[in-house]
C-alpha positions in Angstrom: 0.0 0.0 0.0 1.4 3.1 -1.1 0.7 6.7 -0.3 -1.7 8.6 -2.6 -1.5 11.8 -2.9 -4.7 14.0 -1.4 -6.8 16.2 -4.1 -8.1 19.4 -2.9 -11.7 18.5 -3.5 -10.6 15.6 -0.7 -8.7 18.3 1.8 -11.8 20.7 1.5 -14.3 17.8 2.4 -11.7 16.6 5.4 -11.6 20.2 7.1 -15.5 21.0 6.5 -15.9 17.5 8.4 -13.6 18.7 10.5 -15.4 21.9 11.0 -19.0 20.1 11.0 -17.7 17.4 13.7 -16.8 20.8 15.9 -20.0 22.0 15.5 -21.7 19.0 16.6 -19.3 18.7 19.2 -20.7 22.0 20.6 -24.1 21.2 20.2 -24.2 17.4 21.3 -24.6 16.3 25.3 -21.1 14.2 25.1 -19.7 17.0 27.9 -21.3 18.6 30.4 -20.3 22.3 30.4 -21.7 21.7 26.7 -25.4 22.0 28.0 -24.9 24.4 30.6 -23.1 26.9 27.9 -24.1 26.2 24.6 -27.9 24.1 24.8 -29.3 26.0 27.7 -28.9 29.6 26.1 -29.8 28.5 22.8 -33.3 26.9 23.6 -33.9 29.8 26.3 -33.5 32.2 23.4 -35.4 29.5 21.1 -38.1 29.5 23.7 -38.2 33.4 23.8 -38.9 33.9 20.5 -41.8 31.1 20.7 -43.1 32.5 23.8 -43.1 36.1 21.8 -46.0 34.6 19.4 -47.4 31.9 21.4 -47.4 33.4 24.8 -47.6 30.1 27.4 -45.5 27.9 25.9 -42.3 29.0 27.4 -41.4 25.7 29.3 -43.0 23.2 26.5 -40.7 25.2 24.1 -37.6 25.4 25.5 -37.4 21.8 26.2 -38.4 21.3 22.5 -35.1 23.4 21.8 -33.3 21.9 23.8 -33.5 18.6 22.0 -33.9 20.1 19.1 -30.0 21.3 19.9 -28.7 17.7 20.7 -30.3 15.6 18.0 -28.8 18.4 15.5 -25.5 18.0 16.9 -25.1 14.1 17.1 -26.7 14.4 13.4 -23.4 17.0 12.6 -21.0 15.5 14.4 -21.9 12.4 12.3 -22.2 13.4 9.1 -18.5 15.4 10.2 -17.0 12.2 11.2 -18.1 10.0 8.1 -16.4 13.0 5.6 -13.0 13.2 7.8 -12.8 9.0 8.6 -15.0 8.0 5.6 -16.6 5.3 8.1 -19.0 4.5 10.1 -19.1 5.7 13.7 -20.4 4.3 17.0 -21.9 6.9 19.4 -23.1 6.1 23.0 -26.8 7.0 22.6 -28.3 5.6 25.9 -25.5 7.5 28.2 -26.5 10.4 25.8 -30.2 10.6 26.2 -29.6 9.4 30.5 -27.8 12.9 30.5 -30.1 15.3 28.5 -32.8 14.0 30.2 -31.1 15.1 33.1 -31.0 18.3 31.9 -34.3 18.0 30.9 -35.7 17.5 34.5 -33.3 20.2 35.8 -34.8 22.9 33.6 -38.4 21.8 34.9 -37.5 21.7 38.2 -36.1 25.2 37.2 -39.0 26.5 36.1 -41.4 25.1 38.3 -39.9 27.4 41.7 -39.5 30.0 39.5 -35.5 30.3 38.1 -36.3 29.7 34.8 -38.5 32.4 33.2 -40.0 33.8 30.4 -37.2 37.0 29.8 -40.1 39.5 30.4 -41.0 37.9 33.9 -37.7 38.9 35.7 -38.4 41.5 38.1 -35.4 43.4 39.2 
């Protein structure tokens, strides 16, 4: 086996896997801090902008969000991996889903004594 040289069309779709897996990285539950600093503010603002035309479906929509935010980044990390590796990958769903629907709960509980608000209900 010999080495073959790389065409640019080849580089290109290794670094925007590259770039893609990153993404997905971000977006996916496989960390903790991800959640807490990427997830969280995205479906709070996701949930804001819902709440803005459907007033009382803050909660219902922030959750949607917030797995909205985690299928999309195991679905970009994937897609990232198979143009860098050109293979198949093997993700850990079960831990996965254990730890968002962790999250999940904790955004409830959140919500339900009153940390977690629509934007407009902070009084300070």
């Amino acid at each position: 086996m010999g080495y073959t040289k790389e065409t640019n069309v080849q580089k290109i779709k290794r670094i925007s896997g590259g770039i893609l897996t990153v993404i997905g990285y971000l977006l996916s539950p496989l960390s903790w801090w991800n959640d807490l600093v990427v997830n969280i503010p995205l479906a709070y603002v996701f949930a804001w902008l819902v709440g803005l035309v459907v007033p009382g479906y803050f909660l219902a929509s922030m959750i949607v969000g917030y797995w909205l935010t985690n299928i999309a980044g195991f679905v970009m990390m994937h897609a990232g991996i198979k143009m860098v590796a050109l293979k198949e990958v093997k993700i850990e769903f079960l831990k996965d889903f254990l730890i968002s629907l962790a999250y999940t709960l904790v955004m409830v509980v959140f919500y339900r004594i009153g940390w977690l608000r629509f934007p407009t209900d902070y009084h300070f």
